[in-house]
N, C-alpha and C positions, 0 to 999 in steps of 0.2 A: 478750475485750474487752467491756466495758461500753458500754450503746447511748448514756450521758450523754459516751464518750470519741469517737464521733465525731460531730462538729461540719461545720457549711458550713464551717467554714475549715480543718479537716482534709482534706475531697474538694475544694480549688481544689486545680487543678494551673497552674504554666506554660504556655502551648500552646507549641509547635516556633516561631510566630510572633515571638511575647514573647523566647523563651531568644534567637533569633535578634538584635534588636533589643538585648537587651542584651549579646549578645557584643560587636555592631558599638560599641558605644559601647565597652569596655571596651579592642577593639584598638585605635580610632582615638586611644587616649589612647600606645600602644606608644611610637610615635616620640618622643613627649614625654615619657617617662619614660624612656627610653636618654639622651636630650639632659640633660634635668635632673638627673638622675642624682649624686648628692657634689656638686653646686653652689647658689651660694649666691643665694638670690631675699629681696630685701629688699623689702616690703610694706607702705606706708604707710595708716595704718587710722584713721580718725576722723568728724568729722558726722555725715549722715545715717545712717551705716552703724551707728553707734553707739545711736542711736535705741530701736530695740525689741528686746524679746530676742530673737527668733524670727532677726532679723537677727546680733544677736549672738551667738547659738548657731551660726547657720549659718558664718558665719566662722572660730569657736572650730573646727569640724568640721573645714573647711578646711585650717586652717593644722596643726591634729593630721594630717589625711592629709597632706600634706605631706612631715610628719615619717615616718609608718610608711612610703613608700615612698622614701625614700632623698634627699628635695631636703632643702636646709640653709634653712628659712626663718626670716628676721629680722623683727618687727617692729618697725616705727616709729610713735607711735600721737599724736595732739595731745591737744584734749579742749575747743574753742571753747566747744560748749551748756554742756557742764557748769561750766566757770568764768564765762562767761554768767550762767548760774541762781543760782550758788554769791556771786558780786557782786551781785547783786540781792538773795539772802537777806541780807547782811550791810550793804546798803545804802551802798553803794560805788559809788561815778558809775564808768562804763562808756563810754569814750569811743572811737570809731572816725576815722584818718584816713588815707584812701589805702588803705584796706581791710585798715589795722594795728590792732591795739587797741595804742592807749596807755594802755602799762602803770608805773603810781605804785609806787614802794617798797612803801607798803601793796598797792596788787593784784597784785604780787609774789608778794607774802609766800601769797595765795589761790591764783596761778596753781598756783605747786608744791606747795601743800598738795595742790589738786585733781589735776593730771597724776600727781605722782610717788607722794600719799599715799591718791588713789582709783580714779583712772581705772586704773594700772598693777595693782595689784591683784588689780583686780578682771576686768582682762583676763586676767592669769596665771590666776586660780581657773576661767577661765572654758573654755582651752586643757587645763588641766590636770584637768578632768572627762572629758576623751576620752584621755587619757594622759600621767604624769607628766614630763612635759617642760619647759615652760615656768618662766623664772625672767625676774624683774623687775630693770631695769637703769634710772637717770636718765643722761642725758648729762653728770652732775653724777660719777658713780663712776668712779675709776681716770683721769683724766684723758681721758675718753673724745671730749668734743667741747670744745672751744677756743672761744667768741663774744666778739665785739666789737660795742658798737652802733652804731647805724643810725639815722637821720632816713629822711623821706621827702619828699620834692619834687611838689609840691601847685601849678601855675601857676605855675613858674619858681622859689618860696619853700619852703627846706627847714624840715620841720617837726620839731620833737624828739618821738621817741615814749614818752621813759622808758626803762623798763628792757625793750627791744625788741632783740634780735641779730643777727646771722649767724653759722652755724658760721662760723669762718675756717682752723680744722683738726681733723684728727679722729684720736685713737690707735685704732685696731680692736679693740687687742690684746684687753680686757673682754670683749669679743664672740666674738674666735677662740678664748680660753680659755673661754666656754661654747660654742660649738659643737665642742668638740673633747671636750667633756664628754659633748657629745649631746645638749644643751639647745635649746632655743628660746627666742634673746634676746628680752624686748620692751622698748623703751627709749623713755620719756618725754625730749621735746623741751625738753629743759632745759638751756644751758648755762652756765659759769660765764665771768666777767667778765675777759678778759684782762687790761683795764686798771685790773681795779677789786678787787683779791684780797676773795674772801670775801663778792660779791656773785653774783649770778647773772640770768640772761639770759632772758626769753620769746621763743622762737627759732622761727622757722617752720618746721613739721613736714614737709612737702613737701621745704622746702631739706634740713632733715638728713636727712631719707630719702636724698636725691640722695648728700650728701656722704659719709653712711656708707655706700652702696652700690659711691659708687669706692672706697674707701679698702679695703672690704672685697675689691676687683676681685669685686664680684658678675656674675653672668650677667645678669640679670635684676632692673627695678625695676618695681612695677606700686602704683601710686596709687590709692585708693577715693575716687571722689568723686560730686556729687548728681546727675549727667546721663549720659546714656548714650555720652556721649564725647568728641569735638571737635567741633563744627560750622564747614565751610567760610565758612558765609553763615547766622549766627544771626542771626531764629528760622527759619529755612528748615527744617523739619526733614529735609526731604530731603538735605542738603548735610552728613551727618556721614561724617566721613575715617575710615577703619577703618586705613588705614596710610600714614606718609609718612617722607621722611627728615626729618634733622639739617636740610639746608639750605631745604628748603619750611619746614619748622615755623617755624627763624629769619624766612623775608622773611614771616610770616602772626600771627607775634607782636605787633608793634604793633597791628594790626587786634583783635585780640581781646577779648573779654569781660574786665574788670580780674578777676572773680571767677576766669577761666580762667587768668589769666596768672601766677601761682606754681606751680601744677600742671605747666602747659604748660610751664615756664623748671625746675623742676625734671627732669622726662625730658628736657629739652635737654641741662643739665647732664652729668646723668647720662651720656647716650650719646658727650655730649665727652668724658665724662673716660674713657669705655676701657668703660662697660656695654653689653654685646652690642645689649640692645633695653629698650624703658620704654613703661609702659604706662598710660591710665589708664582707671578703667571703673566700671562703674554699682554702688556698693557696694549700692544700694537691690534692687539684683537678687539673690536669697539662692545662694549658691556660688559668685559671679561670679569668686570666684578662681582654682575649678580650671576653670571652664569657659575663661577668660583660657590658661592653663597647657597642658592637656590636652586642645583640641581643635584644627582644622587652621584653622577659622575667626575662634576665641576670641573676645570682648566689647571694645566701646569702640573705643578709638585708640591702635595701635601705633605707637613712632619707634624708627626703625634710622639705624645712621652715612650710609651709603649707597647 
């Protein structure tokens, strides 16, 4: 051997400490991977998490591990900043109420350009740089989500939001036919107009996470969102809840942050309608998903039925 072939980074070794250290991390994941195991975790992914790459790669990581050890993960993904930006480029008033954006015909027309024709994507390419898996889906293909609109109620006065939704049903089947593929759906929050054929809906990415997660009878819903969890008594930082049920979360609902309360009301959902547990946690934190997943203590704020 040539003395240019060994290198300091040829003599590190492991020490017995290290190897040690990273066993314990590798078993303490054991239990969570027999549990997880063929089931299906639906994964709400947007804001801040979206932000920078290094975050976006960490995710893309993620949700590929996921997949090579045996969990069926679904993404559900919005895309706020970027239709944000993308109405600002184009110079398109941008209006917020009740912490909906009211959305016009025209900012429509942007919404789904953005969701379905960048953001999805460009999150597929981004999953599928760690392994060919990932395929792009609108809640618009195969009759997948069902919406109808919604006003919002502002001081007793309901307000019209435009073209604003709620899933009100969901067919899986687009989603079961690629997971039985082997695929990793991801599906932009888009759905089409019960009452309106041939229109479509900006729908809240939280809510369809929820709604495709029962409809899927997922195991498991885990929401990324900008804070490290629930807080009992915001800004107390000491007072965030790591786990509570169905019926605490309900009587703590009205009390809370309006930013917190589609998040919060979507894992309520969810765990009503028959999902094991829901979660939501710090996407700004990079792997926050398997750490959620595969450790005994996990990230954020767990809701269970009971």
């Amino acid at each position: 051997m040539s003395d240019s072939a060994v290198s300091p980074e040829n003599l590190q070794h492991t020490t017995p400490e290290q190897a040690a250290e990273k066993a314990a991390v590798l078993i303490e994941s054991l239990p969570w991977l027999q549990r997880f195991r063929d089931q299906i975790i639906v994964v709400k992914y947007g804001g801040n998490a979206m932000v920078s790459e290094e975050l976006q790669d960490a995710f893309a990581q993620d949700i590929a591990y996921l997949r090579f050890v045996g969990v069926k993960p679904v993404v559900v993904h919005g895309g706020g900043p970027q239709i944000s930006q993308m109405l600002d480029r184009l110079s398109i008033p941008s209006e917020f109420k009740g912490g909906y954006r009211v959305t016009s015909t025209e900012a429509m027309s942007v919404v789904r350009m953005v969701l379905t024709g960048q953001v999805n994507p460009q999150l597929v390419a981004r999953i599928n740089a760690y392994g060919p898996f990932a395929a792009g889906l609108s809640g618009e293909d195969a009759g997948l989500f069902h919406g109808r609109r919604r006003g919002v109620v502002i001081d007793g006065t309901e307000h019209d939001l435009g073209a604003v939704g709620d899933v009100v049903a969901v067919d899986p089947q687009p989603v079961l036919d690629q997971l039985a593929a082997g695929r990793i759906p991801v599906v932009s929050s888009i759905a089409p107009d019960l009452d309106n054929p041939g229109h479509s809906l900006n729908v809240n990415a939280d809510a369809a996470a929820a709604a495709l997660a029962i409809a899927l009878d997922a195991t498991k819903l885990v929401v990324l969102t900008d804070v490290p969890g629930l807080y009992a008594d915001w800004p107390n930082r000491d007072s965030l809840v790591s786990h509570l049920t169905a019926d605490e979360l309900r009587a703590m609902l009205p009390r809370l942050e309006s930013g917190m309360i589609p998040k919060m009301q979507a894992c309520l959902d969810a765990v009503d309608g028959g999902v094991d547990t829901a979660a939501i946690i710090d996407g700004r934190q990079p792997h926050s998903v398997l750490v959620e997943i595969f450790t005994e203590q996990g990230i954020g704020t767990e809701v269970v039925a009971g």
